[in-house]
C-alpha positions as CSV (number, residue, x, y, z in Angstrom):
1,X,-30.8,-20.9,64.1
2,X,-30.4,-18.1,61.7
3,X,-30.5,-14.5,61.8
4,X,-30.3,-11.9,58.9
5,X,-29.3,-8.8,61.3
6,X,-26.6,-8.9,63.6
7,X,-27.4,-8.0,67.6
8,X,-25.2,-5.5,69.9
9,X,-25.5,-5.3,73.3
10,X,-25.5,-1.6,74.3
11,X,-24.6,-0.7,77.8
12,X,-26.2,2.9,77.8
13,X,-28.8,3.9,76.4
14,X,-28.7,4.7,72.3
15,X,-28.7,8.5,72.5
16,X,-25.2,8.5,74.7
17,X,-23.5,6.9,71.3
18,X,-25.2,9.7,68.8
19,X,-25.5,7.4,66.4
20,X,-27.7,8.6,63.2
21,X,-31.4,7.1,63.5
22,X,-32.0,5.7,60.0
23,X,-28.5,6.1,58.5
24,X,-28.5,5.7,54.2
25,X,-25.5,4.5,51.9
26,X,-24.0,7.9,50.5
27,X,-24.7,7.9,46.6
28,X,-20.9,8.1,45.8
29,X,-21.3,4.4,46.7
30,X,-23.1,3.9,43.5
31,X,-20.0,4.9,41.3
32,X,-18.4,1.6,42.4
33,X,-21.1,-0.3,40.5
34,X,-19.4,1.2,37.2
35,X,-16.0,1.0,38.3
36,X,-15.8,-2.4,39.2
37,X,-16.3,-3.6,35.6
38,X,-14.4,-0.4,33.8
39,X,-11.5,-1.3,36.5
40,X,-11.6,-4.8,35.3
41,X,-11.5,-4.2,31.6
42,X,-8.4,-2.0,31.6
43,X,-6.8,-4.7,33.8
44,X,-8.1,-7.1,31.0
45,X,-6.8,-4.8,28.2
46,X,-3.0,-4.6,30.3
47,X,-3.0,-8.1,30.3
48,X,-3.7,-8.5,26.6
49,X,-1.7,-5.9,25.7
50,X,1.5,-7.4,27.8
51,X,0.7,-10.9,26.3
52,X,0.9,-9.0,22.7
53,X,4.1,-7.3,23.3
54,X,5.5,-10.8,24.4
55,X,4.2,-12.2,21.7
56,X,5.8,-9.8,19.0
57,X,9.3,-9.6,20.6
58,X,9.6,-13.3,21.0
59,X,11.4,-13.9,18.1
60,X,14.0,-10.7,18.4
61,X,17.5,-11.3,18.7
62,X,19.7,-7.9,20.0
63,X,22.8,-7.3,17.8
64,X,25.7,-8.4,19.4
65,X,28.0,-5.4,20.2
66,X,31.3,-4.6,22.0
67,X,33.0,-1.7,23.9
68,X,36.2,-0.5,22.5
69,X,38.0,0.9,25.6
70,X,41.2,2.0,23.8
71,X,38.9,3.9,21.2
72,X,35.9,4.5,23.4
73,X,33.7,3.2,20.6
74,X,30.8,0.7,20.6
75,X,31.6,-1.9,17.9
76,X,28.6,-3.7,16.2
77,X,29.4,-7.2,15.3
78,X,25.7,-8.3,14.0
79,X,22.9,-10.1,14.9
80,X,24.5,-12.6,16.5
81,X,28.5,-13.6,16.8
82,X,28.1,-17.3,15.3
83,X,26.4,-16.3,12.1
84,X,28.5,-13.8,9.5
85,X,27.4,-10.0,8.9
86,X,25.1,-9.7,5.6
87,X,25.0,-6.1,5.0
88,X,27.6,-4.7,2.6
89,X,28.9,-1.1,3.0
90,X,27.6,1.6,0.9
91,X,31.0,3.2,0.4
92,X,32.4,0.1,-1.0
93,X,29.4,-0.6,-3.7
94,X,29.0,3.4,-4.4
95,X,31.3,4.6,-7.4
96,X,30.0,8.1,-7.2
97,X,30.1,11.2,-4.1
98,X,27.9,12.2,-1.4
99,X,26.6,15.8,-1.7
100,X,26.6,17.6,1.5
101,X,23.4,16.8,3.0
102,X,25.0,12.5,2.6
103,X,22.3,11.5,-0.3
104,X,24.0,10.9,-3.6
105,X,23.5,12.1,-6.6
106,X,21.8,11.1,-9.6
């Protein structure tokens, strides 16, 4: 026993209620049918674009740095504490002055 419309039992008779006789679907309702899938392809594109993000910073270590409180200053200490620092300072290796502007001169 199947039915494909539902019943309602109506105590008074259908004018009381002013219902509309033949109501329609507004045509706003049609937009859905093109925002569904554009809805679903930017949540496709977040998720690609989160799993790319993840997948380029998985490998980044933060340098390893330490507050000063006597001096105020934030001292960097490298990539990480275990391994030594690799860069050299440019003051040590250059023999000859900055100008003003920091470049040197040639």
């Amino acid at each position: 026993m199947s039915s494909s419309s539902a019943s309602t039992k109506v105590f008074y008779p259908e004018e009381t209620y002013e219902l509309i006789k033949e109501p329609k679907a507004d045509p706003i309702l049609d937009l859905l049918d093109v925002a569904k899938p554009i809805a679903g392809a930017a949540a496709a594109a977040t998720v690609v674009g989160l799993g790319v993000s993840y997948a380029r910073g998985a490998g980044y270590k933060r340098d390893y740095t330490k507050y000063d409180p006597k001096t105020g200053e934030t001292i960097n200490l490298g990539a990480t504490v275990n391994e030594p620092q690799t860069t050299t300072d440019e003051s040590e290796t250059s023999t000859e002055e900055p100008t003003k502007d920091g470049e040197e001169q040639r």
